[in-house]
C-alpha positions in Angstrom: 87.7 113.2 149.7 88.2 116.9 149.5 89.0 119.2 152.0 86.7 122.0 152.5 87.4 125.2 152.3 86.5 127.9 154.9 85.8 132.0 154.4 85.4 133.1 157.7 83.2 136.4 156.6 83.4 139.3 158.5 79.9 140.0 161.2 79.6 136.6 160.8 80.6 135.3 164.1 82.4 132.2 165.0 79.9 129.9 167.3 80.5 126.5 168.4 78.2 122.7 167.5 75.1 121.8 166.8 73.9 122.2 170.4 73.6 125.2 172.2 75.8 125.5 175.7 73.3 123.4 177.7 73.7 120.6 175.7 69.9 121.4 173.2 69.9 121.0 169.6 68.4 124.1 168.5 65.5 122.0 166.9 62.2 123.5 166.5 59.1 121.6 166.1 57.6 125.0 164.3 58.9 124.6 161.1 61.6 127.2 161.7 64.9 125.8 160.8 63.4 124.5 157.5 62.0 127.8 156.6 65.6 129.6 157.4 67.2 127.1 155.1 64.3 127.9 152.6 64.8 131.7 152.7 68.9 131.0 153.0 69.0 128.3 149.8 67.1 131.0 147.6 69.8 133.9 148.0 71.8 134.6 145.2 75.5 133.1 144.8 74.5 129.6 147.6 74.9 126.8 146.0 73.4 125.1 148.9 73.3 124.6 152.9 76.2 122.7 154.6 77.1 121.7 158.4 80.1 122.8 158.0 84.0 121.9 158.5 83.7 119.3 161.3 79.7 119.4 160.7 79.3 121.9 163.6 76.3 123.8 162.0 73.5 120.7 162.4 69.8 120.7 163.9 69.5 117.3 165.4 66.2 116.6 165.7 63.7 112.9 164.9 64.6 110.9 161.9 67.3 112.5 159.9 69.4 115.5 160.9 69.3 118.6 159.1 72.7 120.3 157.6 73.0 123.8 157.4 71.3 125.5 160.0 70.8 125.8 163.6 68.2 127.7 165.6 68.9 128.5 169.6 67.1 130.7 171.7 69.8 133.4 171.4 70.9 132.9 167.2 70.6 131.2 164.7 73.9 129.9 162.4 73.7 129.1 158.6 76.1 127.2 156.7 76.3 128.0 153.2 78.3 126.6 149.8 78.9 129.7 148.0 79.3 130.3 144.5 82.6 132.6 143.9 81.0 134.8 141.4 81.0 138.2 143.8 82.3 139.0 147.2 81.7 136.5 149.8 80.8 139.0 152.5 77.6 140.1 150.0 76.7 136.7 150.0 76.4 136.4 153.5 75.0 140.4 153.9 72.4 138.3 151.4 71.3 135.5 153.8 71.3 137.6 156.9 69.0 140.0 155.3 66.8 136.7 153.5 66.6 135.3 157.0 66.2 138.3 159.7 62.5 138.7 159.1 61.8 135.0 160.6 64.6 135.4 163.4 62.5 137.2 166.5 64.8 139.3 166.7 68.3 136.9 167.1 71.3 137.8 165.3 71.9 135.6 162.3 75.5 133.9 161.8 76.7 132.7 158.5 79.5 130.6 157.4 80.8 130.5 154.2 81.6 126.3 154.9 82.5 125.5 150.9 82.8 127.3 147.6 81.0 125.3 144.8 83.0 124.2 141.9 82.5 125.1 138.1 81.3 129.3 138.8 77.7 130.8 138.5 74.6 128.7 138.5 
């Protein structure tokens, strides 16, 4: 298995789990964490979502959970696979700005959890 790597980008914040402090998920029955990872996944140089070294960036929720993003009432974290073609700070600079408009107002924390293989898309 291989180890993933970890950019820790700059404004990006380092936040713990899955749950917020009181113990919630960050799971919205609105729609919301699958329109973040919508709006995230399209941004140029992400490969795709991911929870995460020690999958700490997950939205438990019925059925399945979902990887890559997590919505609380005071932010909302995104785990990305970036492609290395450009700075990995733009990429980031790239989600927060794809994903502020559907935040209410929450700062928006990206991690940089993997770097795809085999350059561009």
């Amino acid at each position: 298995m291989r180890e993933p790597r970890l950019a820790v980008v700059p404004g990006s914040g380092e936040r713990g789990g899955g749950q917020d402090a009181g113990g919630r998920s960050g799971g919205r029955g609105d729609g919301l964490v699958e329109r973040v990872a919508e709006a995230a996944a399209g941004c140029r140089s992400v490969a795709g979502l991911t929870a995460g070294p020690w999958a700490r960036i997950v939205t438990y929720r019925a059925g399945r959970p979902f990887a890559g993003v997590v919505v609380r009432d005071a932010e909302i974290e995104v785990g990305v696979v970036a492609e290395a073609e450009r700075p990995f700070a733009e990429t980031a600079e790239d989600v927060r700005r794809a994903v502020r408009p559907l935040t209410g107002g929450r700062p928006v924390h990206v991690l940089i959890g993997d770097i795809a293989e085999g350059g561009a898309k």
